[in-house]
C-alpha positions, -999 to +999 in steps of 0.1 A: -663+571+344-641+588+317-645+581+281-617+560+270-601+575+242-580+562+217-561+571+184-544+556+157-521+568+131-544+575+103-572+589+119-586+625+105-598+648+124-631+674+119-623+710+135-650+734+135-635+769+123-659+794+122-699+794+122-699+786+088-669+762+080-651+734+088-619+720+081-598+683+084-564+670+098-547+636+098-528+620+126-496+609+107-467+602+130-453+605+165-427+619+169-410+609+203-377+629+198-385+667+197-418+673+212-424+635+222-461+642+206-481+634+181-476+649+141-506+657+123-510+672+090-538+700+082-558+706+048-564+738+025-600+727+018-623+743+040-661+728+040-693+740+048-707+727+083-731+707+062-705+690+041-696+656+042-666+648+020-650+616+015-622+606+033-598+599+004-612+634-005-601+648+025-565+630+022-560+640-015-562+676-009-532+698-008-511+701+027-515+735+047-489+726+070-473+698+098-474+707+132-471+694+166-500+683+188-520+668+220-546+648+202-560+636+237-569+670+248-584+685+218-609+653+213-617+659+257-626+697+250-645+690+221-624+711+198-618+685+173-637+654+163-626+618+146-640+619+113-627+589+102-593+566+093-572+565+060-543+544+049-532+572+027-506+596+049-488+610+024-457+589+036-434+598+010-437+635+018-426+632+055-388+633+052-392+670+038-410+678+075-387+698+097-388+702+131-364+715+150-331+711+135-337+676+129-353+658+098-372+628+109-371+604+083-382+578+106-416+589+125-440+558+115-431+525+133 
């Protein structure tokens, strides 16, 4: 029987990036009227494979960048892993995320 998976807005994410390093990303927002996906934001901050950061660590570091994404198939091929939840989405920088030609001011229900 499959794995039941499920994700909330909030969750972060662990993505292994090398041999060496490892780096996080937050589920934020859906968005249902571009790419009808979910919106995650990525993290500068790259860690060691051995590090364990904090997860209001993790959230307080500087934004690399928004982008469109499948979270379902990512966690099923073992390319990203939940690391843990935060309250903290950085909600008052999401109007300034363009996708498209559309701002989405309106992307958490």
């Amino acid at each position: 029987m499959a794995k039941l998976i499920t994700t909330k807005i909030g969750d972060i994410f662990c993505v292994k990036l090398s041999d060496t390093v490892k780096g996080y990303f937050q589920y934020v927002a859906n968005d249902p009227i571009q790419l009808n996906s979910s919106v995650i934001r990525a993290f500068y901050t790259h860690y060691s494979l051995d590090a364990n950061p904090t997860m209001e660590d993790t959230v307080s570091d500087q934004v690399a960048f928004y982008a469109h994404t499948v979270l379902r198939a990512g966690i099923q091929s073992g390319v990203w892993q939940k690391a843990g939840k935060s309250e903290e989405m950085g909600k008052e920088h999401l109007h300034e995320v363009l996708f498209g030609n559309t701002y989405h001011e309106v992307l958490i229900k």
